[in-house]
C-alpha positions in Angstrom: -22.2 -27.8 5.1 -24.1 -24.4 5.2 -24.3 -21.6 7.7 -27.6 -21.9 9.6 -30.3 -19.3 9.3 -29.9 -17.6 12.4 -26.4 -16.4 12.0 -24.6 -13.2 10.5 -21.3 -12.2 9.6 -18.8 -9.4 9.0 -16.0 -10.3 7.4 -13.0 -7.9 6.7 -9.2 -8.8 6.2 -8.4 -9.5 9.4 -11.1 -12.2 9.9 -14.6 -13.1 10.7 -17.0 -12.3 13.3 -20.6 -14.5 13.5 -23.4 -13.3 15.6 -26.1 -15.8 16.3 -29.5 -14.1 16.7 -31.0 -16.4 18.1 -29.0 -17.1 21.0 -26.9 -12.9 20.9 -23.6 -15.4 21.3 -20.7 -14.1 19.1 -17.7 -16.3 17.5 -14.9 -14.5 16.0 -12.2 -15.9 13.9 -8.9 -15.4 12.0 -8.7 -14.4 8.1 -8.4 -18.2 6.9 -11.6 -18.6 9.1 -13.0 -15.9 7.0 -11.9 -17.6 3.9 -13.6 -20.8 5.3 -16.5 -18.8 5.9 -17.3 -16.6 3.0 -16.7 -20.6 0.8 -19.5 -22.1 2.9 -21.5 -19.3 2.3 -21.1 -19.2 -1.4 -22.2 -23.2 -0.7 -18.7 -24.6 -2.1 -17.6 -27.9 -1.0 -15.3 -28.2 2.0 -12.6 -29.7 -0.3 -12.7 -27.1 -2.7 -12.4 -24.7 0.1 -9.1 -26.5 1.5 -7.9 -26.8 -2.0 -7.9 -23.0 -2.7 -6.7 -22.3 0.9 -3.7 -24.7 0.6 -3.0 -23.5 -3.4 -3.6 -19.8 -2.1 -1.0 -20.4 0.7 1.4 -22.9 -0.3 0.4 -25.1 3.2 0.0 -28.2 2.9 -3.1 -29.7 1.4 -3.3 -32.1 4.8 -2.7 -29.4 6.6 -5.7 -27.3 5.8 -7.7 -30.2 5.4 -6.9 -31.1 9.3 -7.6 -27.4 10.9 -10.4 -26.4 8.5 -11.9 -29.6 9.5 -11.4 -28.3 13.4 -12.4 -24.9 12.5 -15.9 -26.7 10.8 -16.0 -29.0 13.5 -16.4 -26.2 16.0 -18.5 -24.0 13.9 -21.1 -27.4 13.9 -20.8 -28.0 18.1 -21.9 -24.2 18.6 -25.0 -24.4 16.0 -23.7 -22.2 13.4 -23.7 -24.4 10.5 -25.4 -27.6 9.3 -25.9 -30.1 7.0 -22.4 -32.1 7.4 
């Protein structure tokens, strides 16, 4: 899973915010969005992400497994990633 060509992001503590230039739409999300983010940008593995996240956080590792997977799932239905 990758971010698509035709979206940007600012990321800062607070969380993410991903314009799509093709389309001027704009999703914003929470800091462990941002986290989610900035791993599928690096192009790491979704389960490497959710282990960090879950290690990083003490949450459980089904968890983060189950919203990142929402969080992905929603990133896919509006066009801003790919490849999963």
């Amino acid at each position: 899973m990758k971010p698509t060509e035709h979206v940007r992001s600012s990321i800062t503590d607070d969380g993410v915010v991903l314009l799509d230039i093709a389309s001027g739409r704009i999703f914003s999300a929470n800091a462990i969005g941002a986290r989610i983010w900035r791993g599928l940008e690096g192009g790491e593995a979704v389960d490497t992400i959710v282990d960090r996240i879950a290690a990083e956080t003490g949450a459980e590792r089904a968890v983060v497994d189950r919203d990142a997977g929402r969080f992905i799932e929603a990133l896919e239905a509006r066009g801003l990633v790919c490849g999963g």
